[in-house]
C-alpha positions as CSV (number, residue, x, y, z in Angstrom):
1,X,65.0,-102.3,-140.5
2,X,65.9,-106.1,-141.0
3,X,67.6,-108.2,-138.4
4,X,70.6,-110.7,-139.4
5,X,69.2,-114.4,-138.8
6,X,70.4,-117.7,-139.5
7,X,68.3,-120.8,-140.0
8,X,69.7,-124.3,-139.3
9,X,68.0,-127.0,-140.8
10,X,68.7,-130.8,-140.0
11,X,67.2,-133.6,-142.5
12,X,67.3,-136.7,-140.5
13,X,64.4,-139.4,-139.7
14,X,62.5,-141.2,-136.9
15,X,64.9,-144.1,-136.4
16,X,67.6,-141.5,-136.1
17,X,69.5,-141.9,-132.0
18,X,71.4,-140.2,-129.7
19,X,72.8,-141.7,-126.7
20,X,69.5,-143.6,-127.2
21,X,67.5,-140.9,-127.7
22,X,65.4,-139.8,-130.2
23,X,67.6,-137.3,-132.7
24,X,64.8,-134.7,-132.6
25,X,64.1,-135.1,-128.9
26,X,68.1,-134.1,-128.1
27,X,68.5,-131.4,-130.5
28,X,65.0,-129.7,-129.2
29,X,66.4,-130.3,-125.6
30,X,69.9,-128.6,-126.9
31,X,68.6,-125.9,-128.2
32,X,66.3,-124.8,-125.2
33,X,69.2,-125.2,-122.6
34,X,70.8,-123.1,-124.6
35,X,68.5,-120.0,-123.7
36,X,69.1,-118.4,-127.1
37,X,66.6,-116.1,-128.8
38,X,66.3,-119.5,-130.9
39,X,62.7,-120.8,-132.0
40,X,62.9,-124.4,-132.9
41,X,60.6,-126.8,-134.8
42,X,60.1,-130.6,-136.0
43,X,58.0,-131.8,-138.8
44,X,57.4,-135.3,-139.6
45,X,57.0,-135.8,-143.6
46,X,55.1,-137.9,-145.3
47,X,57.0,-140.4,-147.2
48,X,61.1,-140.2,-148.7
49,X,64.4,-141.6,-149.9
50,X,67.5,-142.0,-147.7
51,X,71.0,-142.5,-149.4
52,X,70.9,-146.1,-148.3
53,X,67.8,-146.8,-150.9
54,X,65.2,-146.9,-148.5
55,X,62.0,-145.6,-149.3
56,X,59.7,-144.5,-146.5
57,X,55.4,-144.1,-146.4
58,X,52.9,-142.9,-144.2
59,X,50.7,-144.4,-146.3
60,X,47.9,-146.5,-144.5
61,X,47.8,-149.4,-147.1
62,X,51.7,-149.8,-146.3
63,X,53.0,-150.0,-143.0
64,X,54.6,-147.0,-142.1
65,X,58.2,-147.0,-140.4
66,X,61.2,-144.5,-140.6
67,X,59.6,-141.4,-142.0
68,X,61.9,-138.3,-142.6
69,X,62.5,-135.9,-140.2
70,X,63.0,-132.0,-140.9
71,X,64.5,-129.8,-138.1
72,X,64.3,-126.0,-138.8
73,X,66.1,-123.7,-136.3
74,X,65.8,-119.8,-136.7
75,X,68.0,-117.8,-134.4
76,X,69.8,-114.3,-134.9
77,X,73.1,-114.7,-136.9
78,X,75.6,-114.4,-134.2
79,X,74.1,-117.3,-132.3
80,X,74.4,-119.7,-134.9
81,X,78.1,-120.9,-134.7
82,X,77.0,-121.6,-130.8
83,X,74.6,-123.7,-131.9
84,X,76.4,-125.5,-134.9
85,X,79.1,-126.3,-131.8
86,X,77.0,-129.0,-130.1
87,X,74.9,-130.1,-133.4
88,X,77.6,-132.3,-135.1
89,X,77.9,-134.4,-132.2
90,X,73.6,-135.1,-131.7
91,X,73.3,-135.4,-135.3
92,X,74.7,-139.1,-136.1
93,X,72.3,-139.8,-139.6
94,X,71.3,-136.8,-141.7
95,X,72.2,-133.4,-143.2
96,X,72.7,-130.0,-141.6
97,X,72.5,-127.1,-143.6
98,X,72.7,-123.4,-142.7
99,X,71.2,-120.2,-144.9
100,X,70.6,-116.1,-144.4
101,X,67.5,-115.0,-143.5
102,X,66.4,-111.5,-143.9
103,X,63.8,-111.4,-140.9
104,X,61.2,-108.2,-141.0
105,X,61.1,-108.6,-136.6
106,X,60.8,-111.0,-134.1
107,X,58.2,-111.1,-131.2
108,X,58.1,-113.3,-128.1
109,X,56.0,-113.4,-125.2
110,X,57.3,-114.2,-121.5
111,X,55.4,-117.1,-119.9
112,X,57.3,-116.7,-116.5
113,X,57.3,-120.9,-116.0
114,X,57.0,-123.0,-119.2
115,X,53.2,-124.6,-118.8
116,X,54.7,-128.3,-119.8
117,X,56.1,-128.6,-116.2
118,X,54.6,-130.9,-113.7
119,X,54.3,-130.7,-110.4
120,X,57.2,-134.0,-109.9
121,X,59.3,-131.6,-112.1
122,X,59.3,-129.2,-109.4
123,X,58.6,-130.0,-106.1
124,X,61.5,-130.9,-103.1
125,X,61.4,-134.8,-103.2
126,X,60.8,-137.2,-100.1
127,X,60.4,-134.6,-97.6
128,X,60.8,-134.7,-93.8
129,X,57.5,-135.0,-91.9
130,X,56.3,-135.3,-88.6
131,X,53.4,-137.3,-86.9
132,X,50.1,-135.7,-85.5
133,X,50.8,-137.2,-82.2
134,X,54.3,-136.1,-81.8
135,X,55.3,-133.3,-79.1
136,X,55.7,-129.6,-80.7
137,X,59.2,-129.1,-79.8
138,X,59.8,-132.2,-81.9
139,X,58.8,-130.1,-84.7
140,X,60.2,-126.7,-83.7
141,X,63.8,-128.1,-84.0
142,X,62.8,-129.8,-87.0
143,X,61.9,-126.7,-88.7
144,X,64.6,-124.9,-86.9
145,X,66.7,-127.1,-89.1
146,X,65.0,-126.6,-92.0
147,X,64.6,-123.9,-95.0
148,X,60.9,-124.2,-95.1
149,X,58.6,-122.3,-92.2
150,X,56.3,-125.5,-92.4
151,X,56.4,-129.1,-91.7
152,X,53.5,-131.6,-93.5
153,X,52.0,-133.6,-90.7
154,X,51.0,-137.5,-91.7
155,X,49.7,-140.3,-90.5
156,X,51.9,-144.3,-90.1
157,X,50.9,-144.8,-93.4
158,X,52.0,-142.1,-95.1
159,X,48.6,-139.7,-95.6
160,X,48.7,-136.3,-95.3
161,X,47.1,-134.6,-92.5
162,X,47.6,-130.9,-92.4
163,X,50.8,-129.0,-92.5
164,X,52.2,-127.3,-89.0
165,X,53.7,-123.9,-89.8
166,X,55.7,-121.1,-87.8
167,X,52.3,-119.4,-88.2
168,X,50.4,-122.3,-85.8
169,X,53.1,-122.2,-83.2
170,X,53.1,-118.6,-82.7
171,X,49.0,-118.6,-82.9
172,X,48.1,-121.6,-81.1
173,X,51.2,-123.0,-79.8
174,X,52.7,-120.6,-77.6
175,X,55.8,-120.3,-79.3
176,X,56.4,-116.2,-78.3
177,X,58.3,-115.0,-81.3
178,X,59.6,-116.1,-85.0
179,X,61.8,-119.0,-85.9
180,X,64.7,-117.0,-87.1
181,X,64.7,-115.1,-83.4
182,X,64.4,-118.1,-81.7
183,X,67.7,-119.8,-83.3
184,X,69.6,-116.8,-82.5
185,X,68.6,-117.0,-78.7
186,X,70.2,-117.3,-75.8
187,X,70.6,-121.4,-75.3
188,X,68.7,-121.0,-71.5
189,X,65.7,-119.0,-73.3
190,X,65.5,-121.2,-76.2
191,X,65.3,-124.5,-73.4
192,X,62.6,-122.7,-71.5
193,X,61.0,-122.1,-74.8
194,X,60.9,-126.1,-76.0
195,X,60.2,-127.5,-72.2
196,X,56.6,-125.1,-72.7
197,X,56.3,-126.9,-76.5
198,X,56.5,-130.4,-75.2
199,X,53.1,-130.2,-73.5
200,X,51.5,-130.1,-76.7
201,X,51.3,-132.2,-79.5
202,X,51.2,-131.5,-83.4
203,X,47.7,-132.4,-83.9
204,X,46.7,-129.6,-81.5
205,X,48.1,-126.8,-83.6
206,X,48.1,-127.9,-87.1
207,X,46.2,-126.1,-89.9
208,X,43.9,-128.6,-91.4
209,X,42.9,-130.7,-93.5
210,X,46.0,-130.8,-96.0
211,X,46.1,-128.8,-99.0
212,X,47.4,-131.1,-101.1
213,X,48.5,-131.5,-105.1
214,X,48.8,-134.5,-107.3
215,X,52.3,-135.1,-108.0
216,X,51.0,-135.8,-111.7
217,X,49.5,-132.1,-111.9
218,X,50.2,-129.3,-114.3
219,X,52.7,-126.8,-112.1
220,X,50.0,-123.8,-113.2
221,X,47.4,-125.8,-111.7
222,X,49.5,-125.5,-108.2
223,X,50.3,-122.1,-108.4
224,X,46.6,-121.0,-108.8
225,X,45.9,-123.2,-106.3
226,X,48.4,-121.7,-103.6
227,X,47.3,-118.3,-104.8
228,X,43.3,-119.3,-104.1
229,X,44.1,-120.3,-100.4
230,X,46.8,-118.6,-100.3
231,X,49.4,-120.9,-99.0
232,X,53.7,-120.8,-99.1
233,X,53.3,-124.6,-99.7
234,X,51.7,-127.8,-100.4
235,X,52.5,-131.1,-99.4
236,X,52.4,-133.3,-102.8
237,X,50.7,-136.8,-103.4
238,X,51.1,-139.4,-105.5
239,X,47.9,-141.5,-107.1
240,X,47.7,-144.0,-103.8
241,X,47.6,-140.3,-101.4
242,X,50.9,-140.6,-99.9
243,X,52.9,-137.7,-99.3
244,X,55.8,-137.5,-102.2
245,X,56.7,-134.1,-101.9
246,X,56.2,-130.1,-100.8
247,X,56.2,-127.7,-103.3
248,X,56.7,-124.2,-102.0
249,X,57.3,-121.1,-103.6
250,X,61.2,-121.3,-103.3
251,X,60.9,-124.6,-105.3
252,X,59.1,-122.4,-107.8
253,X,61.2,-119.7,-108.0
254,X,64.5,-121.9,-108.3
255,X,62.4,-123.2,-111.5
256,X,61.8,-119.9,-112.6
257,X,65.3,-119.3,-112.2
258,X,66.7,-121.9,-114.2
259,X,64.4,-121.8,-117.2
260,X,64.0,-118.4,-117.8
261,X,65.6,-116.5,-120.8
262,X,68.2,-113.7,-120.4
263,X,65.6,-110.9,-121.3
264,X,68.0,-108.1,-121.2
265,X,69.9,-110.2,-124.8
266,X,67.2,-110.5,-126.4
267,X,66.0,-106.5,-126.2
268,X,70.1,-106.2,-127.5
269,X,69.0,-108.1,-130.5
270,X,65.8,-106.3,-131.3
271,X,63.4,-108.6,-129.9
272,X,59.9,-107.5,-129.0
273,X,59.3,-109.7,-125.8
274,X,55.6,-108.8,-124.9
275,X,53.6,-110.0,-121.6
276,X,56.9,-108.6,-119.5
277,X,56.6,-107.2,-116.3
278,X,59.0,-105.2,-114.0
279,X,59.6,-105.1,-110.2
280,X,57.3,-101.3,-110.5
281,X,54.3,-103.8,-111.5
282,X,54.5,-105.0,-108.2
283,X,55.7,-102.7,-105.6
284,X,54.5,-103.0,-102.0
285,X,54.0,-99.1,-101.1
286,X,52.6,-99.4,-97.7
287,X,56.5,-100.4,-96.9
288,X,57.2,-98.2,-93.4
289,X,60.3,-95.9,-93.3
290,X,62.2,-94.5,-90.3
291,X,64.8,-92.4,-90.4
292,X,68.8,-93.0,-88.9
293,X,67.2,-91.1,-85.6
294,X,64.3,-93.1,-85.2
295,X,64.9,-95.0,-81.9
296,X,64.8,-98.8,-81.7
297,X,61.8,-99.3,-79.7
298,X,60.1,-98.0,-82.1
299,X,61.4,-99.7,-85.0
300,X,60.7,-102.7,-83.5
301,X,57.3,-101.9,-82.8
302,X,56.9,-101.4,-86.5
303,X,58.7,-104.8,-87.7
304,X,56.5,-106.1,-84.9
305,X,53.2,-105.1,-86.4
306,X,53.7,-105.4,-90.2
307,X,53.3,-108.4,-92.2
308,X,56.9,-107.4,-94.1
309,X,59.0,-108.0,-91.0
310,X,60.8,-105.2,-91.4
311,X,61.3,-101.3,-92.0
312,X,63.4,-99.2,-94.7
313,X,66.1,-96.7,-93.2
314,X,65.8,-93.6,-95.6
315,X,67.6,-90.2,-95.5
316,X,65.6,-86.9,-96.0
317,X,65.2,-87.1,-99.3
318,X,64.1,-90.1,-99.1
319,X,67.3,-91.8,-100.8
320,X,67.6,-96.1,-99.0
321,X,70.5,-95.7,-96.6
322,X,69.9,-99.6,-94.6
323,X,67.2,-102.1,-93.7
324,X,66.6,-103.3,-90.7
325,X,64.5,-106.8,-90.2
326,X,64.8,-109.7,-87.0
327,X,68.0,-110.3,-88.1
328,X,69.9,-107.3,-88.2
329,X,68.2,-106.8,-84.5
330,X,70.1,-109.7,-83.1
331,X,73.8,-109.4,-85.2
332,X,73.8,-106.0,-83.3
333,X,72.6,-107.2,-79.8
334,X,74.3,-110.6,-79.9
335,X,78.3,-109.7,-78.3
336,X,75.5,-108.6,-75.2
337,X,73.8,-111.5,-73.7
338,X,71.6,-109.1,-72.2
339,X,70.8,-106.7,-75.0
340,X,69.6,-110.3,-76.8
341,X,67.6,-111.0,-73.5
342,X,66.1,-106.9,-74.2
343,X,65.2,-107.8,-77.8
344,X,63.5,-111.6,-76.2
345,X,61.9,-109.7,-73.4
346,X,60.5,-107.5,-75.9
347,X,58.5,-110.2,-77.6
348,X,57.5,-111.9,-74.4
349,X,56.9,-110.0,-71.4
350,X,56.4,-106.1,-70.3
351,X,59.5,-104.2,-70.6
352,X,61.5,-102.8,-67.2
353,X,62.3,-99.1,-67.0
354,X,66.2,-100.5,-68.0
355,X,65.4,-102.1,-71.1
356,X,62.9,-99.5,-72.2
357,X,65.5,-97.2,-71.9
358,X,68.1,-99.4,-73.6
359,X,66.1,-99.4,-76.3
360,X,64.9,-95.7,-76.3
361,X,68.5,-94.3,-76.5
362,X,69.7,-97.1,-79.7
363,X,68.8,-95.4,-82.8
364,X,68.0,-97.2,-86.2
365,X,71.6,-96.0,-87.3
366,X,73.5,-98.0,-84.9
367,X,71.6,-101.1,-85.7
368,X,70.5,-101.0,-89.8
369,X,72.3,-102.9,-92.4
370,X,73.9,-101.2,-95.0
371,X,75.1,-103.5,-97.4
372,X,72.1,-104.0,-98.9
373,X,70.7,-106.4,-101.9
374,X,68.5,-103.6,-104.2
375,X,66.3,-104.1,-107.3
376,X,66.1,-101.2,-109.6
377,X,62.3,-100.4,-110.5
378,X,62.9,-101.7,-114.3
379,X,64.2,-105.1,-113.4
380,X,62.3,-107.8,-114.6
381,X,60.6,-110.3,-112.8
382,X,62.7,-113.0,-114.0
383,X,66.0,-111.3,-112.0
384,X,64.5,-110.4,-109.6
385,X,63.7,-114.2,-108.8
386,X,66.8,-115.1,-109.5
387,X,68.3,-112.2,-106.7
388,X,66.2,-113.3,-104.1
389,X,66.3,-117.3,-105.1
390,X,70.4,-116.7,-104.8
391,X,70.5,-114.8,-101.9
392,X,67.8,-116.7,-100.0
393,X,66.0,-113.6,-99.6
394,X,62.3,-113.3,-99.0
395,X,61.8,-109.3,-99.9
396,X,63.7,-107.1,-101.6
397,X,64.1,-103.1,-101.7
398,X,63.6,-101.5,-104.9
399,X,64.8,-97.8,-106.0
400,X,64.4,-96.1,-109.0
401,X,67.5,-94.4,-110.9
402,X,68.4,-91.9,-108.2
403,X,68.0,-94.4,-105.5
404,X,65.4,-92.6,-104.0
405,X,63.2,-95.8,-101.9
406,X,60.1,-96.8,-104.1
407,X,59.1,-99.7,-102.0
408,X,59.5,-103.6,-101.7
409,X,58.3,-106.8,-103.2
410,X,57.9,-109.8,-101.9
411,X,57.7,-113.7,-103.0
412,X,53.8,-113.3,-102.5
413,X,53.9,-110.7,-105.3
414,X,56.2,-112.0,-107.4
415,X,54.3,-115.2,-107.8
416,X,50.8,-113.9,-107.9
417,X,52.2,-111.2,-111.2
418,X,54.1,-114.3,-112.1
419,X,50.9,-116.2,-112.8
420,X,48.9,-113.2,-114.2
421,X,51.1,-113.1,-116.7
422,X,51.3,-116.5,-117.8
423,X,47.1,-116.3,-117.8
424,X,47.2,-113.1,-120.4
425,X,49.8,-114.7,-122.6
């Protein structure tokens, strides 16, 4: 079967502006932003004849200046007039011309982040740090106000040192339980918390030496490299070794976000796009499930003791009725000071008969969340970034057709499939 396509071609030349910038550069730039099944290419010619009379060389002997310029754009048909909107306007010296194609088929390949990205392109700029002699509490609140889980350490010039993470307060720290608990904590426990973190400082805890990336770097190059040591984050450099930047993996996916294609259009228009991988490619399957009936202690014990931070609620047949993560522990126990102090005490001392029972008698009904953010097992990678990106989440719960619970991915598995499939393409 033959598909309907278009191609645009523009005649124009080297000298050729827009807003200052080269004619060719702006109408490439146009027509990726666009995010059209659209393939676009320049070639330079050899030598030519404008209207004005000017004649043009690339010939050696002759000094070569102003040489023609010939834009082809091939897109499917009902794209074009999009495209023609914006041309006119970038197009200030030369000739656009439109004619049918007849094309036999059309194949792309998904490349998850495009590989001309640097790692400046990407990364948060001038990021807050902290000093390795400062006290810890200094950082906690720091990264209590923060969305990152870990704060580059440096030294008065500006160095990087190591990174201090949620991770190295809990493990070395003393900090007794996760950021987003702490925050949600009673004011009195979250004092009696930071006066304990003040007798230590940063350089104590910190994981080190830094991991760090040029801010010059190919983005691939710091993917595989987060992958290798598996890290959430780098702190970035510039050529003199002073911290510029932290790239972390929401900083990738937000890139991810914004450059990627809308897949689901082109398989509309016929388009073989190969190298594309769904959320089934990389389902976490060891997820734990509890049932409505399951009681709370228990639930937390699971959260507790599972890298996920948190449990799926399913029905008999195994159909996703709620989640339940830190979160949804403390929106139900916050109106009760001292169901929050249950959920605290939980984390930080042995339980009394009274809590234990408090917690024995709650079931995973009373407490899960039901309104729930869900990825169908054929989404693609690509969306399912864009999901968790928008909702700031940092797993999702994915289903198949009948909404029966298949598992859950998480940013660690979207990024390490993510980068596989850039390799094989």
């Amino acid at each position: 079967m033959m598909l309907n396509y278009k191609a645009i071609e523009i005649f124009t030349n080297e000298e050729a502006r827009c807003s200052g910038k080269p004619v060719a550069d702006a109408v490439v730039q146009y027509v990726r932003d666009l995010k059209l099944a659209a393939r676009c290419t320049v070639s330079r010619g050899i030598s030519g004849c404008y209207e004005s009379g000017e004649m043009t060389t690339g010939r050696l002997e002759i000094l070569s200046y102003n040489l023609p310029l010939h834009i082809n754009i091939v897109l499917p048909a009902d794209a074009c007039d999009q495209v023609l909107d914006g041309l006119d306007v970038l197009v200030c010296d030369g000739i656009i011309a439109v004619k049918d194609l007849m094309v036999v088929s059309h194949k792309t390949a998904s490349t998850f982040f495009p590989r001309q990205l640097t790692v400046r392109d990407v990364m948060t700029k001038s990021p807050v740090s902290i000093t390795a002699d400062q006290k810890l509490d200094t950082a906690t609140n720091l990264l209590l106000s923060s969305i990152f889980t870990g704060l580059p350490v440096v030294d008065e010039i500006g160095h990087p040192l190591g990174v201090i993470t949620q991770g190295d307060l809990i493990n070395r720290g003393g900090l007794p339980l996760r950021l987003g608990i702490l925050v949600n904590s009673e004011e009195n426990d979250r004092e009696t918390i930071m006066t304990a973190l003040s007798h230590k400082q940063v350089h104590e805890v910190m994981s080190k030496p830094a991991v760090c990336i040029g801010d010059e770097q190919p983005l691939t190059k710091a993917v595989e490299l987060m992958l290798e040591k598996r890290l959430k984050r780098l702190p970035v450099v510039n050529s003199e070794n002073i911290l510029v930047g932290m790239l972390s993996r929401l900083d990738i996916f937000t890139t991810v976000m914004r450059e990627a294609p809308d897949w689901k259009a082109f398989h509309a228009q016929k388009i073989t796009v190969n190298n594309l991988h769904t959320v089934r490619d990389i389902l976490r399957q060891d997820t734990k499930t509890v049932s409505s009936k399951t009681p709370l202690d228990k639930v937390m014990q699971i959260i507790d003791g599972n890298d996920i931070q948190c449990v799926a609620v399913v029905d008999e047949t195994n159909h996703l009725v709620g989640m339940i993560a830190d979160s949804d522990l403390l929106h139900y126990f916050k109106p009760d000071p001292q169901g929050v102090r249950a959920l605290f005490a939980l984390l930080t001392h042995p339980l009394s008969a009274d809590l234990a029972e408090k917690l024995s008698s709650t079931t995973a009904g009373e407490v899960m969340r039901t309104e729930l953010q869900i990825a169908d097992e054929n989404m693609v990678l690509e969306e399912a970034i864009t999901l968790m990106t928008q909702e700031q989440l940092k797993r999702l719960p994915v289903v198949d057709k009948q909404g029966h619970f298949q598992g859950m991915i998480s940013r660690d598995s979207l990024l390490r499939t993510g980068y596989k499939s850039l390799r094989e393409s």
